[in-house]
N, C-alpha and C positions, 0 to 999 in steps of 0.2 A: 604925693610926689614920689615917694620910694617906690611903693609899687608900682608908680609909670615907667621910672626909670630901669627896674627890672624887666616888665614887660619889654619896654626898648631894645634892652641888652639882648633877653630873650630873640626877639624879632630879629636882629643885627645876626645875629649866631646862625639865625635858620636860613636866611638868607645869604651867609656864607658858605654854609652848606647845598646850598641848593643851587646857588648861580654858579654857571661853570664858564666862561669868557674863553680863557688861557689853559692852554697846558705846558707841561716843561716836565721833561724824565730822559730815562735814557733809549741808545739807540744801540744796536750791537749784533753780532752777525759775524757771516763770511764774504771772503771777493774771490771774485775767479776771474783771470784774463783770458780777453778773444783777441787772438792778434797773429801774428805770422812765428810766434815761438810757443810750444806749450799744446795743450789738447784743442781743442777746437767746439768745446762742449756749450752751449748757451750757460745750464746751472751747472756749476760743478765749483761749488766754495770747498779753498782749500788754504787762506789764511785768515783769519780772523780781524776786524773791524771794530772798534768802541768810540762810543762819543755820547755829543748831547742832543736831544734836540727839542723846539716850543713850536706850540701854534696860539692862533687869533683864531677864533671860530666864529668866523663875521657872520654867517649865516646857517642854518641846518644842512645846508648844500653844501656851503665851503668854508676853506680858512685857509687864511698866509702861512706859510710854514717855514722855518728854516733852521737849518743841521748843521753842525760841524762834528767832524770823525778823524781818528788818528787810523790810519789802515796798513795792512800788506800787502801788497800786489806780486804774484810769484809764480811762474811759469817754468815748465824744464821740458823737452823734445823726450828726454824718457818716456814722457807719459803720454806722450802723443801714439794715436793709433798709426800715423801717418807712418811708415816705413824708411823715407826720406829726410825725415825730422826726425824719427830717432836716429840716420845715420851721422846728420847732422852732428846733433846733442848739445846744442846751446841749451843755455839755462840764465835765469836773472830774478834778483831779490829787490824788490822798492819798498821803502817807506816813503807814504803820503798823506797828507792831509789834505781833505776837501771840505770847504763850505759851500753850502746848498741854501739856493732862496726860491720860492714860488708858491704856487699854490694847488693845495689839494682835493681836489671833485669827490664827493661819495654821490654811488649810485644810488640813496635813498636817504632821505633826512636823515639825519644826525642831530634830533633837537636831545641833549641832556638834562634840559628843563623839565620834559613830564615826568613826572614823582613816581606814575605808576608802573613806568616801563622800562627794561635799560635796553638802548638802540644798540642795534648791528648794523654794521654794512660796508660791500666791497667799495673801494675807492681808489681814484688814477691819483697823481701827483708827476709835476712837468713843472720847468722853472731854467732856472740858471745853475749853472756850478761851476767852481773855478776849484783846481787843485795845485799843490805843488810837491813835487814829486823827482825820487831819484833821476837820472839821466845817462844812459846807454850808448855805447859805440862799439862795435867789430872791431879784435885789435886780431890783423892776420897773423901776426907771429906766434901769439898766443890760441889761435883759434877759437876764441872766446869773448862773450861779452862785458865789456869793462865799464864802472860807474866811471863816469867824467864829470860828473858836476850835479847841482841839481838845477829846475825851470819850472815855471807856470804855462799848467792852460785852461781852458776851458772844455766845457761839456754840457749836454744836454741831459737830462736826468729824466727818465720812462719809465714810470713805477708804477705796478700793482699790487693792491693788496686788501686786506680785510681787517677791520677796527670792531670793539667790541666794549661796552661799558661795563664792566664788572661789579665794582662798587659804585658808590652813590660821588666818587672821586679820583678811581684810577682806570684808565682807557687803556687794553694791553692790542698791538696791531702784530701780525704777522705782511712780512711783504716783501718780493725783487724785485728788484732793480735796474734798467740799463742805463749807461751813460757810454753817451754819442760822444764822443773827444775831437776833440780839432787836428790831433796828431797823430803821426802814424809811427813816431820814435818811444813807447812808452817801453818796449822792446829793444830798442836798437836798431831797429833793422832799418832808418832812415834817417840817419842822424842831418839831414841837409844837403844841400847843393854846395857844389865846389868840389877843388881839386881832393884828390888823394880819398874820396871820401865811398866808403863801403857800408854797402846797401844790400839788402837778400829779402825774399819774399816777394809780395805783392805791395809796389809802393803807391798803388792807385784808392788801396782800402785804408781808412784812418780805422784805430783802432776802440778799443772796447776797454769796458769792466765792469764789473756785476758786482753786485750787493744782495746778499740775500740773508735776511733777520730780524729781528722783531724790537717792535718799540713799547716801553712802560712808563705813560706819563700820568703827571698829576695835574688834577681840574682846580683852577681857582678864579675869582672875578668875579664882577658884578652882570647879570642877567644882560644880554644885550637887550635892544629893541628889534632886533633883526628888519633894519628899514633902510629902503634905500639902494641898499647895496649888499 
C-alpha cells in the first residue's frame, strides 16, 4: 500500500507537470497614440504599459484570453512631422486602464502536451475592451489642452503576434496591438456636441492606440480533452 501511494504521488506530480490548461503572467510593453495631436506613426511606443494577463487553452487552435493593464497614453505636435501640428503644439498626458476579453487564433497548433517538442506559432487575438481613461478639452485662452474629467469607452482589440514554449511551463509571446475606439476625444480634439464647444482635426476619424510588448506566462491545469469545442 506504501508504495502504491508513492507511485500515485509520483503520477499526480508528472501530470502536473505535463498538463498545461491555464496560463497567468505578465503583460508589459509600450503605447503610442493615432489621432489628430501627436506623430501619426502606426508603431512608434513612447510610454510604457504593465499589467496581467491568463488564458484557457480550450483547444491547440485557440483559447479565451483576458488582460487587464495600467497604461500612458501621450502625444505632443512637437513630434509630429506635420508642419501645421508643430505650429500648433498641443500636447496631452492620460492615464488608463483597460481590460480586454476574447479570444486568441494561432496559426498552427499549439498542443503543449507532446513531451517531445516545444510548439511555436504566430497568432491573431480580437475580442472586446473597454477602458477608462483621462479626458480632454481645448481651453482658447490658454491655447492648450486641459484634463476635465475622466470617462469610459470601448474598443476593438487587433493583435498580432508570435508565442513560444520555452520551458516545459513558461510561454514567452512578443506582439502589437491596435484598438479600434468608439471615440474621437482621447485627444481633445472632440470633446461633444453643443454650445461653446471647440473641436480641431478631423472629427469624422475615431481614434487609435497601440500596444506593442511581450507577455510571460505560467502553464498550469489538468490536460483538456480537447472535444467539442
Amino acid at each position: 500500500m506504501r508504495y502504491l501511494s508513492i507511485l500515485l504521488i509520483a503520477l499526480l506530480c508528472h501530470l502536473a507537470v505535463e498538463a498545461q490548461t491555464y496560463e497567468i503572467g505578465l503583460y508589459g510593453g509600450g503605447t503610442n497614440f493615432i489621432g489628430d495631436v501627436g506623430k501619426s506613426n502606426y508603431i512608434a511606443p513612447n510610454a510604457p504599459f504593465i499589467g496581467g494577463i491568463a488564458k484557457w487553452n480550450r483547444s491547440p487552435r485557440h483559447a479565451f484570453r483576458a488582460s487587464v493593464v495600467v497604461a500612458n497614453l501621450e502625444a505632443a505636435d512637437s513630434d509630429s512631422d506635420d508642419a501645421r501640428r508643430q505650429q500648433r503644439d498641443y500636447e496631452f498626458n492620460s492615464t488608463f486602464i483597460e481590460a480586454s476579453l476574447g479570444i486568441e487564433y494561432t496559426f498552427w497548433e499549439f498542443d503543449m502536451h507532446k513531451s517531445f517538442s516545444k510548439p511555436a506559432t504566430p497568432y491573431l487575438y480580437s475580442g472586446f475592451t473597454y477602458f477608462y481613461h483621462d479626458n480632454f478639452a481645448l481651453d482658447p485662452d490658454q491655447n492648450a489642452l486641459v484634463n476635465i474629467g475622466s470617462e469610459g469607452n470601448i474598443a476593438i482589440p487587433m493583435v498580432i503576434g508570435f508565442k513560444a514554449l520555452v520551458t516545459t511551463s513558461i510561454v514567452v509571446a512578443a506582439e502589437v496591438g491596435a484598438r479600434y475606439t468608439f471615440t474621437d476625444n482621447l485627444d481633445g480634439s472632440y470633446p461633444g456636441d453643443g454650445d461653446n464647444i471647440n473641436y480641431f482635426g478631423n472629427i469624422n476619424n475615431k481614434d487609435w492606440y497601440m500596444f506593442t510588448g511581450f507577455t510571460v506566462t505560467y502553464t498550469f491545469g489538468r490536460q483538456p480533452c480537447y472535444c467539442g469545442f
